[in-house]
N, C-alpha and C positions, 0 to 999 in steps of 0.2 A: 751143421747145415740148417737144423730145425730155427735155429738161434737166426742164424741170418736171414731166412725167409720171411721169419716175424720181422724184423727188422724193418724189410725192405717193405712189406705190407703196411705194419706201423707209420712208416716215414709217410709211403700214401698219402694217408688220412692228419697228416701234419698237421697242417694248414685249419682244418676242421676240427681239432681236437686243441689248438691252439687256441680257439675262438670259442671254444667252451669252456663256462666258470665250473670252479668246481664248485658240489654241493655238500657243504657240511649237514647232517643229521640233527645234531646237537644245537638248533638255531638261536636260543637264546643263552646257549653257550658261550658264544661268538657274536654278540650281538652287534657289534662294529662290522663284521662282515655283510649280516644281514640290512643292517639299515645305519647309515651315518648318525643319521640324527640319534641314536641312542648313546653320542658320547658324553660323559657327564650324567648319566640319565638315573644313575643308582646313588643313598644315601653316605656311600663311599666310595676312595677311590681303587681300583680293581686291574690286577695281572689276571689274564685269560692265556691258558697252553693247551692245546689242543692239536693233537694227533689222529689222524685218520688214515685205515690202511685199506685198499679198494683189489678186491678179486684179491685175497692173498694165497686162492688156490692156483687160479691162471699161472702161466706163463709171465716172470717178468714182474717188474716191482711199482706199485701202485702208491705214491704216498704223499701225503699234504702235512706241513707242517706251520702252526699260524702262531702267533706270539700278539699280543697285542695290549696296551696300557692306557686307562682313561680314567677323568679326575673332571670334576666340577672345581671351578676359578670363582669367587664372587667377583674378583677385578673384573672379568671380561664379559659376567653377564654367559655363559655357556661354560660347556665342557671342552676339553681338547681330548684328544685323543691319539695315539701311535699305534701301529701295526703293520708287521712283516711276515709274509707267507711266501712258502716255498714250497711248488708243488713238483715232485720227482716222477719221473713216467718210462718205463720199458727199461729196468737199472743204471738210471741218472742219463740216457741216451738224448730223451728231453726233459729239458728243466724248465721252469718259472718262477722268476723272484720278482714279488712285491713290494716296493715300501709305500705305505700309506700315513699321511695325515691327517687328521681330521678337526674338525675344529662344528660346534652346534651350537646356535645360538637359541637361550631359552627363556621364555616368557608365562603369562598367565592372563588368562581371558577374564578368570574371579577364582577366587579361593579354593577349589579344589582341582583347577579343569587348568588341565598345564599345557602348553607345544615346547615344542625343539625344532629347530632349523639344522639343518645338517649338510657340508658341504667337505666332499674329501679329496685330496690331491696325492694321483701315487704315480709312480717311475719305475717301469716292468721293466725286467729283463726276462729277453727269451732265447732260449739256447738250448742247441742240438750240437753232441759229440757225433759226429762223424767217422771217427776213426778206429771202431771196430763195424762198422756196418758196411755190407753186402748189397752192392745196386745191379739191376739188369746187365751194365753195362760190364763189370768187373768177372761177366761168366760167360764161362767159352765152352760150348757144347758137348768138345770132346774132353778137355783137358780141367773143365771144372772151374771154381773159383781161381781168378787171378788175382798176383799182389798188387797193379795198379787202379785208381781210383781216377777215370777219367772222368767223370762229374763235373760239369760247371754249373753256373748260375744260382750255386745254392749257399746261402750267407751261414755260418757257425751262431751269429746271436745278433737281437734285433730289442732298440730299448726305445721307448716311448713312453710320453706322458696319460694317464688316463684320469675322468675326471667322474665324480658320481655326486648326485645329491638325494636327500631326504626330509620327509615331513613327521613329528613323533608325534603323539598326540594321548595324554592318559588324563582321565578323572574317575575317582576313587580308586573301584577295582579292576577297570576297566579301559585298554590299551589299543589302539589302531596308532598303524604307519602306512608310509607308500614313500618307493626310495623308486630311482634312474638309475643302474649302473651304469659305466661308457659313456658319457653324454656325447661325446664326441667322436666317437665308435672306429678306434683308433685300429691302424694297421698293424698286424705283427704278422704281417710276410715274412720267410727268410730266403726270400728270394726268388721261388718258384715261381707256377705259371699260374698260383692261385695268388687271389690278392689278400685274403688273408684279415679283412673286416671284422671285427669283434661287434654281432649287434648290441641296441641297447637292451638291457635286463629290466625287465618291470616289475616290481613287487610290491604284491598288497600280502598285510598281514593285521591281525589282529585277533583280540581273544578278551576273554574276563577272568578273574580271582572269585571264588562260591565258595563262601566257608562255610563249616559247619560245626556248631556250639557243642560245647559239653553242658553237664549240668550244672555247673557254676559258671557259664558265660563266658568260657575262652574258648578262644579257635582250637578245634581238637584235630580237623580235616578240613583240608582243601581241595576244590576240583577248579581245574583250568585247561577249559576245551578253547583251542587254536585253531585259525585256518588261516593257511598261506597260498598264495595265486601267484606263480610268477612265469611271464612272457618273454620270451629270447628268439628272435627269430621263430621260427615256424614249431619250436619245445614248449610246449606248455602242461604246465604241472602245477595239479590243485593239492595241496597235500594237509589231511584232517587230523590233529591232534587230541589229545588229552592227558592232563596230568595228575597224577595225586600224592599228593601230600600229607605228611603225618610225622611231624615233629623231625626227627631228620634225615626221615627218610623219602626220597620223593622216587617214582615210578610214572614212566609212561607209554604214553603208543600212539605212532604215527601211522598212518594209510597213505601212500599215497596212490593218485588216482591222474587221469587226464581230463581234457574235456567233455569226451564219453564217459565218465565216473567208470573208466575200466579201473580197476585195482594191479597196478604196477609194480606194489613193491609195500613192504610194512617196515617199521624201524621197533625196538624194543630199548628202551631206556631206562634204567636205575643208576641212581645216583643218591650221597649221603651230602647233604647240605649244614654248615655248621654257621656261629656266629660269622665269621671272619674266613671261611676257606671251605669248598666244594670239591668233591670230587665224582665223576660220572661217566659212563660206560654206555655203548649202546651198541647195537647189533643193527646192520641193514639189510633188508631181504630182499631181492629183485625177484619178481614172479615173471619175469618175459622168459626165463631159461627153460618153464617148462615142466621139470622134473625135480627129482628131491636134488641137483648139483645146486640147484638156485639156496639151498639151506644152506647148503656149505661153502658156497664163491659167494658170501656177502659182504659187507664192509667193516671194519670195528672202526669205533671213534671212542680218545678216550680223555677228558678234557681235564685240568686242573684249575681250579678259580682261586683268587687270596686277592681279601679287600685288607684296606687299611683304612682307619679312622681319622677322619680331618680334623683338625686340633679345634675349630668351632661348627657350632653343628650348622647347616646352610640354613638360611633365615629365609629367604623369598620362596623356594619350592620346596614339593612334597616328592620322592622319589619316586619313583613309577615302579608298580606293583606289577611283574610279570616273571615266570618263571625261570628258574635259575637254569634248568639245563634244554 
């Protein structure tokens, strides 16, 4: 019973939880998710897998799974890019599949001061099983849950185009963007009496590379403080990073915060970065819970990265120096 109350609660908030992106931790993990324009953006081309599992004390199964491939082309003047995500919610009851395209075009202003144009084209699927779930209508006072499902007007899955763009921008050590998710802030109704609007997503991010010399003049440490702004309907989350680095080991920590610079929630990140392949781990804390359950209903993400080498090294740009996880 406890199963199908969530259920029926769950479905509720359908519509609303439908229209919410999900937020991966790890943002320059996943930097196709975060901003288009980063396809092509690194001195090789790169598989991104990335696992996130959300309340895995809750009730119910929380889980985003993102795959995504991008390469710098000298033919076309930019990077292209692929990427598929699949976000699982209340044990697969609702689902969301992504596929995305992307494609960035990339230029230079003078010699170290580079842009990216970023324009990305994807085809959601959205879908809700129905067929273990419990509505108002299916319970009879005296005699309890019945076995028919009189329900109408509510669709099993719903697909549409969505479209998003971004602007990349780095010189030296030094990186700003600003992407549009939804530009055309597409429906994923399934049928209800909500309509089901996805708004636009605004995001501003940026940060710098601070190294720090040994005494024979090589980088021995790195620090890189981040900040990301991003607006969605009436959600807005300003969230303050920083990372450091040390040969290959890199560590960091995210705050995040609101408009009132309330402190909402912290992220803790370690990760082992090599020539050719990363891996990284992080932990998300939400503070709104209140109490010590907020330490233990947090999120894990846990990302795997592997570049490969382009058989010539790219002649026109410089790779953009921002952190790997």
């Amino acid at each position: 019973m406890r199963k199908s109350l969530f259920i029926v609660l769950f479905f509720i908030n359908l519509q609303a939880l439908f229209s919410q992106d999900v937020e991966f931790s790890q943002y320059y993990a996943n930097p196709l998710y975060l901003n288009p324009a980063f396809a092509g953006s690194d001195d090789m081309s790169r598989i991104s897998l990335n696992y996130r599992t959300m309340l895995p004390t809750s009730f119910g199964d929380y889980s985003t799974y993102s795959a995504s491939y991008d390469q710098y082309l000298e033919g076309i003047g930019g990077g292209l890019g692929f990427q598929i995500m699949n976000d699982r919610q209340a044990q697969g009851a609702i689902n969301a599949l992504n596929i995305n395209l992307l494609y960035a075009y990339h230029f230079q202003l003078r010699k170290q001061w580079s842009f990216s144009l970023g324009l990305q084209v994807g085809y959601n699927i959205n879908s809700v099983n129905t067929q273990n779930m419990v509505f108002p209508s299916m319970i009879d006072p005296a005699n309890g849950v019945t076995e028919e499902n009189i329900e109408t007007g509510i669709d099993q899955k719903k697909m549409f185009f969505d479209f998003s763009a971004g602007v990349l921008s780095w010189y030296k050590n030094y990186y700003f963007g600003f992407s549009v998710d939804h530009l055309t802030k597409p429906v994923s109704s399934l049928g209800t009496v909500y309509n089901g609007v996805i708004g636009r997503k605004y995001t501003l991010h940026g940060g710098v590379e601070i190294p720090f010399f040994n005494s024979m003049g090589r980088t021995d440490i790195t620090l890189s403080p981040n900040l990301i702004f991003q607006l969605q309907d009436d959600a807005t989350r300003i969230n303050l990073g920083i990372y450091l680095n040390k040969k290959i080991v890199t560590a960091g920590l995210w705050l995040k915060t609101n408009t009132q610079f309330n402190l909402t929630g912290a992220v803790l990140m370690f990760g082992v970065t090599g020539d050719y392949s990363s891996f990284a781990y992080s932990y998300d804390i939400p503070f709104y819970l209140g109490d010590l359950s907020s330490v233990i209903s947090g999120s894990h993400e846990v990302t795997f990265l592997y570049k490969f080498k382009y058989k010539s090294k790219r002649k026109k740009m410089q790779a953009i120096k921002c952190p790997k996880i």
